[in-house]
Backbone as a chain_set.jsonl record, in Angstrom:
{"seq": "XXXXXXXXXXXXXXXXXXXXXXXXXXXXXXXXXXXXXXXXXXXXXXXXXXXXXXXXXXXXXXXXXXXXXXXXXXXXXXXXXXXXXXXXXXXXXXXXXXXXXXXXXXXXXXXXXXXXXXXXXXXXXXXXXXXXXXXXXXXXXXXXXXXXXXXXXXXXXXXXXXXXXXXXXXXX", "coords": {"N": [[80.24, 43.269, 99.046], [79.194, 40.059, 98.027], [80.438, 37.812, 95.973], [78.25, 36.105, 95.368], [76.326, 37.819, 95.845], [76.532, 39.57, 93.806], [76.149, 38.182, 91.34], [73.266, 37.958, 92.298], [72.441, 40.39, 92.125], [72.812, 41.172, 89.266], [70.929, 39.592, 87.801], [68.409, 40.783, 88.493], [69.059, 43.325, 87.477], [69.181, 42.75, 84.824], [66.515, 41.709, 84.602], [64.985, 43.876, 85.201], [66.107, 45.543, 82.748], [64.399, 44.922, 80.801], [62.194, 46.592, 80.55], [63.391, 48.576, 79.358], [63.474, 49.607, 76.633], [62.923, 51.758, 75.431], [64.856, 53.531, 75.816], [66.579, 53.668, 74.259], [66.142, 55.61, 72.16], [66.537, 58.041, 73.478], [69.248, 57.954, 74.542], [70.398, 58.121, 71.911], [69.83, 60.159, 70.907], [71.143, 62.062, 72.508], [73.701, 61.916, 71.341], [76.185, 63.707, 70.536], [78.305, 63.06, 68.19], [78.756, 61.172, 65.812], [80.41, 57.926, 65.325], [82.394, 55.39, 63.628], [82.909, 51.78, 62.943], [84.201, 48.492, 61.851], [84.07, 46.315, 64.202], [83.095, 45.626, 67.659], [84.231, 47.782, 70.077], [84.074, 49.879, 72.293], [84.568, 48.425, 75.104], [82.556, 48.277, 77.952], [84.081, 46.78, 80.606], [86.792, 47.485, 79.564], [87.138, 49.77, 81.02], [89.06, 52.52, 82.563], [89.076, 54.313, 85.012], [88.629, 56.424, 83.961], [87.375, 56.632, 81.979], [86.012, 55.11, 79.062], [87.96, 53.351, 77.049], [88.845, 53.731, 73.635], [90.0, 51.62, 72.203], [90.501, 50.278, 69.75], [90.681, 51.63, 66.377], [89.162, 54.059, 64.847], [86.442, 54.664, 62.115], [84.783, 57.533, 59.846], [83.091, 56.793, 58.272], [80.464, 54.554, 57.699], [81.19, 51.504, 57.611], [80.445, 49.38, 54.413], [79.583, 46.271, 55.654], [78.594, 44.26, 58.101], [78.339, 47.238, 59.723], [79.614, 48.763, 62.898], [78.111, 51.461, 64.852], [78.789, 54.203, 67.054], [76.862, 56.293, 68.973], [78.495, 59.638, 70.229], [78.628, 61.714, 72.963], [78.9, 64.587, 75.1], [81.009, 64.36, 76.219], [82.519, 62.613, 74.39], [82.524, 60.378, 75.405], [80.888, 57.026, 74.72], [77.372, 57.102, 74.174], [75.504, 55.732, 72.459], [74.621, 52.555, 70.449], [74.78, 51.092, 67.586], [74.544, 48.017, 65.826], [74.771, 45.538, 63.26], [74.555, 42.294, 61.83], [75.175, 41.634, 58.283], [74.518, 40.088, 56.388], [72.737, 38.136, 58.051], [71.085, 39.586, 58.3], [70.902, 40.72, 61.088], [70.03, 42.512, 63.742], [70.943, 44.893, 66.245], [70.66, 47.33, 69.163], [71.704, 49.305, 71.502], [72.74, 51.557, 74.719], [74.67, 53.185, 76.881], [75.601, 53.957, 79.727], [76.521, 55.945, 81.806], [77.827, 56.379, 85.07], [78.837, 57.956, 88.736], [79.046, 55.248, 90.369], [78.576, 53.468, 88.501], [79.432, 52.159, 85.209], [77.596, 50.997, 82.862], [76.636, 49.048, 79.937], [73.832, 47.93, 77.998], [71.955, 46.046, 75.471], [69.953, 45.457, 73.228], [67.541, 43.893, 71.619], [66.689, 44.126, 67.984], [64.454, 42.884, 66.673], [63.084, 41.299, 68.961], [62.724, 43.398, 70.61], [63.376, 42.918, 73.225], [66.495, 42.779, 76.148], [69.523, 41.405, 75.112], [72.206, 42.157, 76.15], [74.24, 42.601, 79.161], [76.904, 44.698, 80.516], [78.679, 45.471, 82.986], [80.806, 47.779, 84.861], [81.086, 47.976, 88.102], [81.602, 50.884, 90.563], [83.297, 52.461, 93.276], [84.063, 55.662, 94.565], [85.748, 56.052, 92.023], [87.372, 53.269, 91.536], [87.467, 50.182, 90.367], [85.22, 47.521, 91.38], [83.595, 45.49, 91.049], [82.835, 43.002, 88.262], [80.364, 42.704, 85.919], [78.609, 40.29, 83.72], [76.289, 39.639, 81.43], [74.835, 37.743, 78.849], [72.761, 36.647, 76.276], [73.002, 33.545, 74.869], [73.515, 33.23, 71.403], [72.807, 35.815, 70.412], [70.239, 36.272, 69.998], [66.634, 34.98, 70.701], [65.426, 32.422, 71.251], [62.693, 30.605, 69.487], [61.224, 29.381, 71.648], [60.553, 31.647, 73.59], [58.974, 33.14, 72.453], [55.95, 34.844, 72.403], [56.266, 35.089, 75.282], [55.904, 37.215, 78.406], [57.726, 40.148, 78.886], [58.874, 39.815, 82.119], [57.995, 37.435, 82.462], [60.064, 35.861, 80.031], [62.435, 36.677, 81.052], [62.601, 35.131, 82.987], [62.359, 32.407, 82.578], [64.355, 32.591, 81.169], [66.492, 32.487, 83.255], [65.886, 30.409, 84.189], [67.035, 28.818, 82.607], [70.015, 27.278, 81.957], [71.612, 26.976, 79.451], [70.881, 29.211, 77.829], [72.209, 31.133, 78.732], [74.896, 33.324, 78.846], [77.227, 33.925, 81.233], [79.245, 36.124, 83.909], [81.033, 37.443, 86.552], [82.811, 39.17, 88.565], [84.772, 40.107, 91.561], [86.534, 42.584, 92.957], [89.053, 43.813, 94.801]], "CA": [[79.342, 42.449, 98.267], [79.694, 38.451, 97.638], [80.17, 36.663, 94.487], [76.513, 35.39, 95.229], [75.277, 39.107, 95.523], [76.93, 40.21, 92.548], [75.202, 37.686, 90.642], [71.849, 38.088, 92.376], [71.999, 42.038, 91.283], [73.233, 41.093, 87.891], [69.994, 39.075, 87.004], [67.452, 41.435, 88.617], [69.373, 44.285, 86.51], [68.735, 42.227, 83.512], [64.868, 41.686, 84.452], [64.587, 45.669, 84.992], [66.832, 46.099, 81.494], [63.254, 44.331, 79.866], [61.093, 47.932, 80.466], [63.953, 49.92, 79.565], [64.11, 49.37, 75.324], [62.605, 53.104, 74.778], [65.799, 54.727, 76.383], [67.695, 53.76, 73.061], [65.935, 56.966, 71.502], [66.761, 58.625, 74.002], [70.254, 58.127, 74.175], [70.491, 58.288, 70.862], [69.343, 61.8, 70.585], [71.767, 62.511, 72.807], [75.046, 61.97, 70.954], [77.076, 65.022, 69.343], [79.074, 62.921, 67.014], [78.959, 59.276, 65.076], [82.095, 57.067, 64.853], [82.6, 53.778, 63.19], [83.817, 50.678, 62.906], [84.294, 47.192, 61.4], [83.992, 45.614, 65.147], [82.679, 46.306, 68.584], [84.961, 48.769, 70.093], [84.141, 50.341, 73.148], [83.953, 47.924, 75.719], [82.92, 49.221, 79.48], [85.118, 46.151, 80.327], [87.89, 47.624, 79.499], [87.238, 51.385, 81.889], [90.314, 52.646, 82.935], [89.318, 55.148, 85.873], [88.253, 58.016, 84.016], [86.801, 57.079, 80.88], [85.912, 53.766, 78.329], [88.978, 53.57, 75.981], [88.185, 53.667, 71.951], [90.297, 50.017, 72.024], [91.214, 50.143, 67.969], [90.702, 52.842, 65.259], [87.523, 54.115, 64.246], [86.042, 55.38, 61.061], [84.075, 58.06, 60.286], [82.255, 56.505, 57.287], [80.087, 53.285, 58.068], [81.502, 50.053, 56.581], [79.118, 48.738, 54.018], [79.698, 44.843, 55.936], [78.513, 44.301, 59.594], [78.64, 47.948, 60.655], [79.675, 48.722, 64.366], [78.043, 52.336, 65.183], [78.699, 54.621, 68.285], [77.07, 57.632, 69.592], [79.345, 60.006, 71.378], [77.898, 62.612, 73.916], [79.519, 66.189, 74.528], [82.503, 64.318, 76.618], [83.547, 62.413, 73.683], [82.288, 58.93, 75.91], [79.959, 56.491, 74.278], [76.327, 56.449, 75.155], [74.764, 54.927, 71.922], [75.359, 51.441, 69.815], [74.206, 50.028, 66.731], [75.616, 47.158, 65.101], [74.159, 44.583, 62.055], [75.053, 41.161, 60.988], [74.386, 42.615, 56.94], [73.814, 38.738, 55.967], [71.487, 37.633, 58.33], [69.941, 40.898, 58.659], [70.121, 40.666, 62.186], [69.891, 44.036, 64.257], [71.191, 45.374, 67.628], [71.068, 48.749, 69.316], [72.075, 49.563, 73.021], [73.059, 52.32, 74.907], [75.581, 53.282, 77.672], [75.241, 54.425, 81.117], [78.048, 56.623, 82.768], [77.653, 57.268, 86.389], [80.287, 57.861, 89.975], [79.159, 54.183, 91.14], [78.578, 52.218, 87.552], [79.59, 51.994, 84.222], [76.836, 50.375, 82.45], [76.117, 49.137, 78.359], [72.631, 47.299, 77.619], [72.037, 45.922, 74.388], [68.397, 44.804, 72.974], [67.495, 42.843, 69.914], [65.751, 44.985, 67.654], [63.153, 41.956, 66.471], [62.261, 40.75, 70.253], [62.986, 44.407, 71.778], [64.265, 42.324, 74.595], [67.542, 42.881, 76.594], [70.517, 40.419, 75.014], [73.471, 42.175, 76.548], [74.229, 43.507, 79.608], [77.979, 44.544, 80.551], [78.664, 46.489, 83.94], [82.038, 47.707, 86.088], [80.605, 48.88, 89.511], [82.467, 51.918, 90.611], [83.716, 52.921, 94.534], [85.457, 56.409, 94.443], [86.649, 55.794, 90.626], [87.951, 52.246, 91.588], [86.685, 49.181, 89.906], [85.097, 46.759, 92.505], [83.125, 44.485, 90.477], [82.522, 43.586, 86.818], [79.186, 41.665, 85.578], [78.263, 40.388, 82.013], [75.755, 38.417, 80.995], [74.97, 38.097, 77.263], [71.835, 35.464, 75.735], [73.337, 32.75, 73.768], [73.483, 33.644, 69.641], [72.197, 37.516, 70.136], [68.887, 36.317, 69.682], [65.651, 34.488, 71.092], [64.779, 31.341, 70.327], [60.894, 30.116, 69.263], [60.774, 29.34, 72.77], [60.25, 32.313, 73.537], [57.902, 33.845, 71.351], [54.763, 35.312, 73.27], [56.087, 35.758, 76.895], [56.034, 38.524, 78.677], [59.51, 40.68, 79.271], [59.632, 39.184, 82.753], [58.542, 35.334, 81.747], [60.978, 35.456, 79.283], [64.03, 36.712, 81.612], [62.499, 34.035, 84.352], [62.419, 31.477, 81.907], [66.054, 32.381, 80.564], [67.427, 32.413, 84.29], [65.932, 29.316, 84.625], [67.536, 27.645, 81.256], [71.54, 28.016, 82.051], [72.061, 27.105, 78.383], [70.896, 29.611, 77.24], [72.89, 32.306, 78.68], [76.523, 33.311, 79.263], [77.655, 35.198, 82.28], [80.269, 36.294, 84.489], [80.662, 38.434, 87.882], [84.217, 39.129, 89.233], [84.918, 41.002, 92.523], [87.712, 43.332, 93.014], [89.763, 44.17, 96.275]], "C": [[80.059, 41.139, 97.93], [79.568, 38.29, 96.105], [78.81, 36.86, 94.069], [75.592, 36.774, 94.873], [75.664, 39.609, 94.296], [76.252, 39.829, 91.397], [73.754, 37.788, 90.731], [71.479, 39.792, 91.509], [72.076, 42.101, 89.91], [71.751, 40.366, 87.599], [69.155, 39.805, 87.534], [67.615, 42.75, 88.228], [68.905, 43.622, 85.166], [67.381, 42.29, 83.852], [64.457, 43.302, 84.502], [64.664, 45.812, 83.253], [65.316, 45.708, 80.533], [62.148, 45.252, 79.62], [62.065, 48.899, 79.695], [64.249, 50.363, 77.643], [63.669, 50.838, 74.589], [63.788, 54.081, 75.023], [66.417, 54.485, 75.377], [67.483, 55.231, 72.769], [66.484, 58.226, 72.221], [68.227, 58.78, 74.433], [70.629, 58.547, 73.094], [70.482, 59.717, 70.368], [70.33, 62.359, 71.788], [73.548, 62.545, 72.62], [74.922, 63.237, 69.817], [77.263, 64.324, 68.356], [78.323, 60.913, 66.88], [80.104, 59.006, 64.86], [81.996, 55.865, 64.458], [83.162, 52.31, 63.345], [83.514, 48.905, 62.381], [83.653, 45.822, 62.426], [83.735, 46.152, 66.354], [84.489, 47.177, 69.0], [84.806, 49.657, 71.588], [83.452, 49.63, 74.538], [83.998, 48.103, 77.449], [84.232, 48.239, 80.336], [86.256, 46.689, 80.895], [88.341, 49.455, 80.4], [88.498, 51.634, 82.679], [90.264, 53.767, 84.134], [88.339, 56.533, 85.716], [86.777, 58.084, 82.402], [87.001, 55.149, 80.083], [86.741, 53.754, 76.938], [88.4, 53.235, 74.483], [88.341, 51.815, 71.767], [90.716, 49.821, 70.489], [90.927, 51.035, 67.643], [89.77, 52.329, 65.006], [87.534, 54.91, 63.157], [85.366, 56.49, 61.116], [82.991, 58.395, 59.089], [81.656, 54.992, 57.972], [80.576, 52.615, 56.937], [79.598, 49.379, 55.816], [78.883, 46.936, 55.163], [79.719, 45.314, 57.496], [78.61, 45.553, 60.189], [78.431, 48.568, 61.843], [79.041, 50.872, 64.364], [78.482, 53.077, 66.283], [77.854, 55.787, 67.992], [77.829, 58.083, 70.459], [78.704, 61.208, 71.958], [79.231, 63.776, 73.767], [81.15, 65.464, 75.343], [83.147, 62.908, 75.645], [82.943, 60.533, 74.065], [80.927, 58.17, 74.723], [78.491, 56.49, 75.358], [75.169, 55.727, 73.98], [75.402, 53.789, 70.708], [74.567, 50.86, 69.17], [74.646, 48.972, 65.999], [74.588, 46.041, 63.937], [74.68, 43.71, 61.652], [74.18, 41.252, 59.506], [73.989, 40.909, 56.647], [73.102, 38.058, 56.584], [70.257, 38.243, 58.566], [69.516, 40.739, 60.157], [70.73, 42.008, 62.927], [69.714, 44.086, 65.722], [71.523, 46.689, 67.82], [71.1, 48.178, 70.955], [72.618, 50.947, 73.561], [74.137, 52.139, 76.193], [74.935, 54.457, 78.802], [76.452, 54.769, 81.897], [77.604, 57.228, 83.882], [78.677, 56.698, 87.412], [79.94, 56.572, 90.4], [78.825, 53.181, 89.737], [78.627, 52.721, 85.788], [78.961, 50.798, 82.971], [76.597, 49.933, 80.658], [75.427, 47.887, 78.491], [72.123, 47.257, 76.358], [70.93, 44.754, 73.821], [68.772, 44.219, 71.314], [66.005, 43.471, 69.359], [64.488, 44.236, 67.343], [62.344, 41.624, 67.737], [62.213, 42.387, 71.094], [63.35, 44.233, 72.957], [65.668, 42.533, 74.593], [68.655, 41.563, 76.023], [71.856, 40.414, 75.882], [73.483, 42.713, 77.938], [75.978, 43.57, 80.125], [78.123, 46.108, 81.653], [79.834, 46.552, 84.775], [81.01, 49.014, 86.912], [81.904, 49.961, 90.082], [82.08, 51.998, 92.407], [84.871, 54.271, 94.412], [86.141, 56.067, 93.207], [87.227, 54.741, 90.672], [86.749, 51.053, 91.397], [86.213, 48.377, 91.323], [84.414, 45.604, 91.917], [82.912, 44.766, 89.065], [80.828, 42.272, 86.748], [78.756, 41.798, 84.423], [77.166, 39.052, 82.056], [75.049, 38.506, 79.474], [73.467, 36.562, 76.861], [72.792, 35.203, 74.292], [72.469, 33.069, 72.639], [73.152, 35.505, 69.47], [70.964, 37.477, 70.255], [67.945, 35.386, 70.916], [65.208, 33.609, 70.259], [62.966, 31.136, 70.301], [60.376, 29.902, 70.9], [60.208, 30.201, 73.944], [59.249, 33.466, 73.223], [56.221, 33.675, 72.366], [54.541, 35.383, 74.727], [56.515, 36.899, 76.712], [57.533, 38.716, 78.899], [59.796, 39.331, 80.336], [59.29, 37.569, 82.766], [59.433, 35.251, 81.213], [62.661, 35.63, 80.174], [64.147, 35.389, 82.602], [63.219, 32.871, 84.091], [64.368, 31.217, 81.24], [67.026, 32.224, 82.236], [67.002, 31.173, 84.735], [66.847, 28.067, 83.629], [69.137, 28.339, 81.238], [71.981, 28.371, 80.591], [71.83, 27.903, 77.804], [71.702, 31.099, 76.907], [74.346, 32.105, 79.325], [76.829, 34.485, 80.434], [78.292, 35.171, 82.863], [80.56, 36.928, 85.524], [82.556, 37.709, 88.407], [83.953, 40.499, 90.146], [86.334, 41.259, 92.889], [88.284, 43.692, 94.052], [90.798, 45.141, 96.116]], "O": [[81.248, 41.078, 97.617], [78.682, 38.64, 95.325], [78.297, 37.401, 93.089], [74.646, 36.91, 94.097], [74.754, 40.21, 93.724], [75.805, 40.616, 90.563], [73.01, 37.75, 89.751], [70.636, 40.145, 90.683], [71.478, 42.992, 89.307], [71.356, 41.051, 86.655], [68.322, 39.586, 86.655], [66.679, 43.522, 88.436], [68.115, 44.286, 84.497], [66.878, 43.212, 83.208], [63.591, 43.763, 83.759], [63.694, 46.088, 82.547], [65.223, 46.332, 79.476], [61.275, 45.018, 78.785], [61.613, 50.0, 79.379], [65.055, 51.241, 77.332], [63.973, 51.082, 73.421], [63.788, 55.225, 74.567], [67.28, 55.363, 75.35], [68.363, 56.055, 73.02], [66.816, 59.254, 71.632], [68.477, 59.945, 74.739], [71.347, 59.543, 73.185], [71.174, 60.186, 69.464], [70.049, 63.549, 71.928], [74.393, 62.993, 73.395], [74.182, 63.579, 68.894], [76.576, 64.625, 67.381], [77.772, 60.03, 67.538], [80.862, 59.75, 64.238], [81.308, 55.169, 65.205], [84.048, 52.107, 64.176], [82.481, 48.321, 62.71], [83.078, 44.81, 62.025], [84.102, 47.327, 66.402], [85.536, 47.112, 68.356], [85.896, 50.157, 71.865], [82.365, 49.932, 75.03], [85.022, 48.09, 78.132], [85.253, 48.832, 80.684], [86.706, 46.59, 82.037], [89.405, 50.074, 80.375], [88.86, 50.766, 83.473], [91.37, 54.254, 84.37], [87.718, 57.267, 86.485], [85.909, 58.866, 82.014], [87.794, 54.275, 80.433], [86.227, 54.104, 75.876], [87.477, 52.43, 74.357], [87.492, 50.99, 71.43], [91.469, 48.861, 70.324], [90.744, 51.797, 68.593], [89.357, 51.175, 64.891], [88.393, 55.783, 63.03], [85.107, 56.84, 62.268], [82.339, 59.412, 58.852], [82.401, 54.358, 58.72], [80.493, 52.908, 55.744], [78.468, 49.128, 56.236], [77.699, 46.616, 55.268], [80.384, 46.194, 58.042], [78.988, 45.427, 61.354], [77.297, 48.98, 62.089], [79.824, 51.575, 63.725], [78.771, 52.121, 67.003], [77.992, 56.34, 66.901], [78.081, 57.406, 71.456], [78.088, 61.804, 71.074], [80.107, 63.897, 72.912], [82.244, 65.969, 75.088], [84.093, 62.249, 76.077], [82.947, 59.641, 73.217], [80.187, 58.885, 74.047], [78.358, 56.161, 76.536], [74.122, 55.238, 74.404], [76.455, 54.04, 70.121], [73.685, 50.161, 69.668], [75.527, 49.432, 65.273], [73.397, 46.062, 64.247], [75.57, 44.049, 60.872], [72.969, 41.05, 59.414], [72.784, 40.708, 56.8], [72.584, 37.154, 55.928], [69.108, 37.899, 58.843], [68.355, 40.645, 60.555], [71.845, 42.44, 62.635], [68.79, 43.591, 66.368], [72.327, 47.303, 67.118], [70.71, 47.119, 71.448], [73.035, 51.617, 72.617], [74.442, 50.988, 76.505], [74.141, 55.392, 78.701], [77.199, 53.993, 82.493], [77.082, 58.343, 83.888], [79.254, 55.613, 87.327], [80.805, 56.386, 91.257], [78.836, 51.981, 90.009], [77.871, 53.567, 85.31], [79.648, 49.981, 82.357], [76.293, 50.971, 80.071], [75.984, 46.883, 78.932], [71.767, 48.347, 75.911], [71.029, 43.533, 73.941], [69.646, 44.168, 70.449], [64.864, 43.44, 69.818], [63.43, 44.779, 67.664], [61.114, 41.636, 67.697], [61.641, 42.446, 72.182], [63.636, 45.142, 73.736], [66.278, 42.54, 73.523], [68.504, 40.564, 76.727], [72.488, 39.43, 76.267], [72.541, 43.497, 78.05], [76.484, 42.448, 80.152], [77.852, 47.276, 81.375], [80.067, 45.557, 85.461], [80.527, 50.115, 86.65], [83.084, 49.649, 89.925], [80.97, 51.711, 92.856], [86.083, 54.141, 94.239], [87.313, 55.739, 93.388], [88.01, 54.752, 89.722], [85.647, 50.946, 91.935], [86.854, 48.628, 92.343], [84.773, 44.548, 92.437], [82.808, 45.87, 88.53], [80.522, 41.321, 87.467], [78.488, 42.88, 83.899], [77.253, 37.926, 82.545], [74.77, 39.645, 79.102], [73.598, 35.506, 77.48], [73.145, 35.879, 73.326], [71.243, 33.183, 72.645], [73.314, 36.184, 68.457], [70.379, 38.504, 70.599], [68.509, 35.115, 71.976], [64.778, 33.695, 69.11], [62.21, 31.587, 71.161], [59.253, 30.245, 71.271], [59.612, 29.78, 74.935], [58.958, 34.482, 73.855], [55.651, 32.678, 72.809], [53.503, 35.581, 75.358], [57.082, 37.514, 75.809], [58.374, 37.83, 79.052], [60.424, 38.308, 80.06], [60.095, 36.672, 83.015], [60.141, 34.394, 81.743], [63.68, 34.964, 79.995], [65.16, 34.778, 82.941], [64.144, 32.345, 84.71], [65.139, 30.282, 81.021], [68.198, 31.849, 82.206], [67.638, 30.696, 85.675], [67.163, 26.904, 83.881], [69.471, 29.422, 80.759], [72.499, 29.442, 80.275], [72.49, 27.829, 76.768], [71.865, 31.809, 75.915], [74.81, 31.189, 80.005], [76.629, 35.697, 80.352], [78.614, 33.987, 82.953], [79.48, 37.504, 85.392], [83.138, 36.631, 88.521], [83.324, 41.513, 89.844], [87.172, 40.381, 93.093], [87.327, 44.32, 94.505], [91.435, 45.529, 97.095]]}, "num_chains": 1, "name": "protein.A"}
């Protein structure tokens, strides 16, 4: 896979990620345990082969200020994420996606139910081969926004660079 394809799959994963904002519950209901934290914390990113490292110390009380949630499933991995800016009252959940060819976390905005985050290492045989992030500038959706559909609004954001941040590295 090229650069170019890495990026083309990365934005027609994001226009899918725009049907997909009911699988929170559904992750969600599938974590054993809750863990905490002050700051994000488990980022796929950072996958080491076998598994998505914790990355700092977690709680196992929520911080009253900004707190970072996980769900953890029966192997301990993350597959759900809530987090809150407590002073602007602004609200994000996402979930995680562990499978032998991708290591996936998608992360909606609870006001637009639209996709903000998406953060993916492609897997070959347990070896990284590509990573792809793309994230909408502030967390949120601007007015400009307001009354398209899912995929107008991803069209419209892949047509407006400024508004998003992204990245695609390929591995050898």
């Amino acid at each position: 896979m090229t650069l170019d394809q890495l990026k083309q799959d990365l934005f027609e994963r994001f226009i899918r990620a725009f049907d997909e904002f009911d699988r929170i519950a559904e992750k969600k209901a599938q974590a054993q345990s809750f863990v905490y934290s002050r700051l994000p914390r488990y980022r796929v990113s950072k996958f080491d082969g076998k598994k998505i490292p914790l990355g700092d110390k977690i709680l196992f009380e929520a911080p009253e200020v900004h707190p970072e949630i996980y769900g953890l499933d029966t192997e301990g991995q993350p597959c759900y994420h809530s987090s809150e800016h407590t002073f602007n009252k602004a609200y994000w959940e996402g979930f995680y996606d562990i499978t032998a060819s991708c290591i996936e976390y998608i992360e909606f905005d609870l006001q637009s139910k639209k996709p903000i985050e998406i953060s993916r290492i492609l897997l070959d045989n347990g070896q990284k081969t590509g990573l792809q992030y793309l994230k909408v500038d502030g967390g949120d959706f601007s007015d400009a926004y307001n009354g398209l559909s899912n995929r107008d609004t991803a069209v419209q954001l892949l047509q407006t660079p400024n508004d998003l941040i992204s990245n695609v590295e390929l591995y050898h």
